[in-house]
N, C-alpha and C positions, 0 to 999 in steps of 0.2 A: 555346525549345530552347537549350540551352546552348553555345557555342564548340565547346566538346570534344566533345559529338552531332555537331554540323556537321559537325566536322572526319571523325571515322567514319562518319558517312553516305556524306560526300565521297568516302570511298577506296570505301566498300562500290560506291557507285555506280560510280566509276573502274572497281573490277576486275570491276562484274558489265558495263559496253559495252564490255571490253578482252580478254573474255576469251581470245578469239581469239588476238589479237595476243600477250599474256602467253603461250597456252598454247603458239605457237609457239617462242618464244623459249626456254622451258625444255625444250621436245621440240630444238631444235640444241644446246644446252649439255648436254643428258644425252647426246644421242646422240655428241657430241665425247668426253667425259669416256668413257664404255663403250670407244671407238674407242679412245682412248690408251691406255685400259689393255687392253684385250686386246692391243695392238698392239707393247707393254712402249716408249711412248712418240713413236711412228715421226708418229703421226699427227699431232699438234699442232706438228712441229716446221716453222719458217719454211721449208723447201724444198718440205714434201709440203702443207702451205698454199698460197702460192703455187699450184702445182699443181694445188692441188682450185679457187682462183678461175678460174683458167683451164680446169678441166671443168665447171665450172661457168655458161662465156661463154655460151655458143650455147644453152643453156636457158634461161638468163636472159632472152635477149632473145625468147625465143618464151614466156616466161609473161609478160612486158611486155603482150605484143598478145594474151595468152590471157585472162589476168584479166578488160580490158577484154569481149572475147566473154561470157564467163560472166558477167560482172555486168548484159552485157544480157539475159543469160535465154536464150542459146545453146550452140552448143558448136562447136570445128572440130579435126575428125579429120585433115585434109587437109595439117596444118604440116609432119610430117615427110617425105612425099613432096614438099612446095613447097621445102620447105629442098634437098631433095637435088637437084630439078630445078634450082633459081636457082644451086646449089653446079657444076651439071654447066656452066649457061650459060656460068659465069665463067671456067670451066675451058676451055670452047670458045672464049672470046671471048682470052685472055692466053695459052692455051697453043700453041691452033692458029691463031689468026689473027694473034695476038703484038701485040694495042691491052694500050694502059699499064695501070696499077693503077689511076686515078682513072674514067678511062673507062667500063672493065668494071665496076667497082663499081655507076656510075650506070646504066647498061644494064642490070645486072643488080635493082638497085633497083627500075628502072621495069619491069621484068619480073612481080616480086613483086608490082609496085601494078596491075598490070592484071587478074593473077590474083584478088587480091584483089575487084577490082570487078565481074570475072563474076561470083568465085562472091555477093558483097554484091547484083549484080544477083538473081538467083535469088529469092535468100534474101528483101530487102527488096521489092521490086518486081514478083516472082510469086510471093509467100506458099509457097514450097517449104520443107519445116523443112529447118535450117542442117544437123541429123543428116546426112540424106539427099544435101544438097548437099555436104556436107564427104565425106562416106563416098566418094559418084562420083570425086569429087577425088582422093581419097585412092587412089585404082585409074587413074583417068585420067594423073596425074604418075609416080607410081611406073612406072603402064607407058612414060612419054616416057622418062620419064630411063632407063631402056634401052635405048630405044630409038637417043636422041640419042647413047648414049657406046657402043653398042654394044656395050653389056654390061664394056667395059673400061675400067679406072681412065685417067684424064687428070690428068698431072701430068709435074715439077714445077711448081710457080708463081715466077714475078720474087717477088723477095728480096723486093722493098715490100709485096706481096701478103704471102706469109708472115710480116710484121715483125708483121699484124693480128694475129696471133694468138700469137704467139711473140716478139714484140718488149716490148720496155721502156724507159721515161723514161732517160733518160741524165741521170747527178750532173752535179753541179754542183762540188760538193766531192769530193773522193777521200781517204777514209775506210775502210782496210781494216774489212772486215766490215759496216758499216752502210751504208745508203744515204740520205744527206744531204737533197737533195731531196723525197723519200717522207715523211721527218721533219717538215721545213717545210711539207709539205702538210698532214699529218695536224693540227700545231700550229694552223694557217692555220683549217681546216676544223673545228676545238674552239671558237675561236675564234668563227667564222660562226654557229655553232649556240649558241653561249651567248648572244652578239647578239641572233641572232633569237627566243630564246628569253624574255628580258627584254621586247624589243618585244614581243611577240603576248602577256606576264603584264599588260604594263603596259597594251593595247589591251583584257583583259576586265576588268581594274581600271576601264578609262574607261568602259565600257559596263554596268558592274556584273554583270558575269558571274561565277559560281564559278571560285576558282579553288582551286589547292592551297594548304594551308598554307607557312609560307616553308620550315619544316624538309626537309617532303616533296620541296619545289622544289627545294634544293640538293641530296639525297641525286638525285635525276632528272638535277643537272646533270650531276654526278659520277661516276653508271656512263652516262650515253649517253655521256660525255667519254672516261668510259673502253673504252668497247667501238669508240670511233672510234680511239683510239691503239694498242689489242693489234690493229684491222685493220690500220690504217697499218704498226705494226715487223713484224707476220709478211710482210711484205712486203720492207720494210724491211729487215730482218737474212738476206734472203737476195739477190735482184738487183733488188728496185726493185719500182714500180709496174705492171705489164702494160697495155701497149695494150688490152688485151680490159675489163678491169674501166674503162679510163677510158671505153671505150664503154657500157659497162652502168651506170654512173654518173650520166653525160650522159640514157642513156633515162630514169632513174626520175625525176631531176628532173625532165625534161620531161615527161613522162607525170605525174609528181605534180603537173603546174602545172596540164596539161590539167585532167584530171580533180577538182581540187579548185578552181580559179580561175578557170576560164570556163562559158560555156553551153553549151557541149557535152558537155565533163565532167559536168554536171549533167541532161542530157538523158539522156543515159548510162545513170545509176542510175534516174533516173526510169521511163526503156522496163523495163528489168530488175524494177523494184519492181511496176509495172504498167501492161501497155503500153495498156488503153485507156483507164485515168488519164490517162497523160499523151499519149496521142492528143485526148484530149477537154478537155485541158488547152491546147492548143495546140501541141504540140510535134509537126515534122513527122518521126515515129516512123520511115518507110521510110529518107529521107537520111540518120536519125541513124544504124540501123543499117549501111545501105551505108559510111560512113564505117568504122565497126567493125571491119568484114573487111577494108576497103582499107589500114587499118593494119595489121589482122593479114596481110596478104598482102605486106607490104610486110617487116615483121620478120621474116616469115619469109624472105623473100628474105637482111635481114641476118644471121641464122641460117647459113642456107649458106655468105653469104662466112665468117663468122666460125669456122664448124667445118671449112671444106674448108682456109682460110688456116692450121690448129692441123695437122691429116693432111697439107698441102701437096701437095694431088690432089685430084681429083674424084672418089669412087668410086658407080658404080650403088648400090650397097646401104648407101649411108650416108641417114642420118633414121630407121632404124628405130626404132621406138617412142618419138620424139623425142617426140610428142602425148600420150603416155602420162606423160612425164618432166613436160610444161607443164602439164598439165591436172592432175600429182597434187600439183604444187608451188604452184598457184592454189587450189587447196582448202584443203593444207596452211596457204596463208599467210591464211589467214582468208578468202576469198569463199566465197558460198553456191548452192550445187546449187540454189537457187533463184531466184537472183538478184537484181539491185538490191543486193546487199554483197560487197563486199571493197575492195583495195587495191594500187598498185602493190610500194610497199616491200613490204606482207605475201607478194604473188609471189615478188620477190625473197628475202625470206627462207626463205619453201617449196622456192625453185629449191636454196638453197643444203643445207636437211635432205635435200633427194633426191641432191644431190652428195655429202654427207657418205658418206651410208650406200652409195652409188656406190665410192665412194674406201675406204670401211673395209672393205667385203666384197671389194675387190679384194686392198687392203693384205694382209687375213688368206687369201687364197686360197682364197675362199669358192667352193663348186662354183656353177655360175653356173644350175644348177636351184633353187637357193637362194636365189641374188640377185632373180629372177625372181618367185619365191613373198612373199620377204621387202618387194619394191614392191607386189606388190599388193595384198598388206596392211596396208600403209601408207595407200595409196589409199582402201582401204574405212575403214581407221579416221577417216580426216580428214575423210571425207564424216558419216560417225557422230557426230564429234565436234562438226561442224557445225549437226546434226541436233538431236540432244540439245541442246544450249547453246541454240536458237534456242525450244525446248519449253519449257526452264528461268525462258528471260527472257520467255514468256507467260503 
């Protein structure tokens, strides 16, 4: 076979295991582009940016710990009631008892992780389907957190509390209009990624792995460089970096180290792909799951601090269809209704197309019968699309 077969085979192969991830990426860039312009430009511009990362925090971090759930072959209904109870705790714990921001965060953390291990207990340890256990939950919490705030908002929160979600990197330089540090970051972090990009060409060179042609490889360096620099200035050219995004940052990495670097990461996909494979495999399938939910129970507790610190209250009826938002942006982002596939980034990126279309149908004053219709058909397509791709590649 010839160089130049290879080399087409190589991409054909690339975009038929990517397709996911590709199809994502051009479902956020069309749906930006439609936004702007019906919006005669409102939308792309660095303030209402900004703005959508920051609508964007508190789902973020509950499709972090959603993905993982669905790639093991589950599902939890239960996140937006756990967000809103751990959101009511913190509000009891700083508003009315008046303990500091660090305290209540961890009090409220270990809240999230207990919740998590009941219901992982269930789930892993009495073969209960997660459905069933998240659904209880999901009526269980809802009803606390009524019960605990008495049906009334708790608020305001301490400044430091609030800064979560509302705060920003503070320059370094002062530079009307731009913000300096945010710049250096982004430079910093091109950087990092061109780096480590060269290692991991030059590690399947050693090992004689495929890899891209060098043209393709530059053109790859050049828009991920570039899609890291237009994130960084729409930041950037309005007040900085958000506290909320360098938390949701912090998760992917770390949940992408998990999940791609150790064995439990890889237990993970295993249960999901098929659990009495890798029961029979030796993999203790119950602890891997109970882990699962104990993270997911635990994000979601991050969730509440991070959406009650943005509202600066606690209200009863906040998390509504929060589970709807994480479960249609883990689809979105390439995991499979059937589990054993997907991704943290591709969450992340699902989290951000369900913020987009959040933010545009707000922007344009969409009747919110509409909005409602228009997620849930978003939802059904990602699952279809899912579906379809996975027929295709058999």
């Amino acid at each position: 076979m010839s160089k130049d077969n290879k080399s087409v085979n190589l991409i054909k192969n690339l975009i038929r295991s990517n397709i996911r991830q590709y199809g994502m990426f051009i479902a956020l860039f069309v749906i930006m582009i439609i936004f702007n312009i019906l919006t005669e430009g409102t939308f792309l511009r660095p303030r209402n940016l900004t703005n959508l990362y920051l609508q964007t925090g508190y789902i973020a971090v509950l499709a972090v710990g959603m993905v993982l759930v669905i790639i093991a072959g589950h599902i939890d209904l239960s996140v937006g009631s756990v967000a809103a109870f751990t959101g009511a705790i913190a509000g009891i714990l700083q508003v009315k008892m008046g303990l500091p921001t660090v305290p209540t965060i961890l009090i409220t953390l270990s809240v999230g992780m207990l919740i998590g291990a009941w219901q992982g207990f269930w789930i892993a340890y009495k073969k209960v389907p997660a459905f069933i256990v998240s659904l209880a939950s999901m009526l269980i919490f809802r009803g606390a957190v009524i019960g605990i705030t008495k049906g009334q908002t708790i608020g305001p929160f301490d400044e430091n509390f609030n800064n979560i979600s509302v705060g920003y990197l503070k320059d370094i330089l002062h530079i009307d209009g731009v913000h300096m540090l945010s710049v250096i970051i982004g430079i910093i972090s091109v950087v990092l990624y061109i780096v480590l990009e060269f290692n991991k060409r030059k590690k399947r060179i050693k090992y004689k792995f495929e890899i891209l042609p060098v043209g393709l490889f530059i053109i790859q360096l050049v828009l991920v460089s570039a899609l890291i620099m237009s994130f960084i200035l729409s930041m950037a050219l309005y007040q900085g970096i958000p506290y909320t995004v360098i938390i949701v940052v912090g998760l992917v990495l770390l949940y992408t180290f998990i999940t791609t670097k150790t064995t439990i990461g890889r237990h993970i996909y295993a249960v999901g792909g098929n659990i009495e494979a890798a029961r029979l495999s030796g993999i203790n399938t119950a602890k891997t799951l109970f882990t699962v939910f104990v993270s997911m129970g635990t994000l979601a507790a991050l969730s509440g601090i991070v959406y009650s610190a943005r509202l600066n209250s606690a209200a009863p009826s906040a998390g509504n269809l929060f589970e709807l938002d994480a479960i249609a942006a883990s689809f979105i982002g390439g995991a499979s209704a059937s589990g054993g596939i997907g991704s943290v980034f591709g969450a992340i990126i699902g989290a951000l197309v369900m913020a987009s279309i959040n933010n545009g149908m707000s922007l344009m004053n969409l009747d919110i019968s509409y909005q409602y219709i228009i997620k849930g058909l978003v939802l059904l397509l990602a699952v279809w699309f899912d579906i379809s791709t996975r027929n295709k590649s058999k």
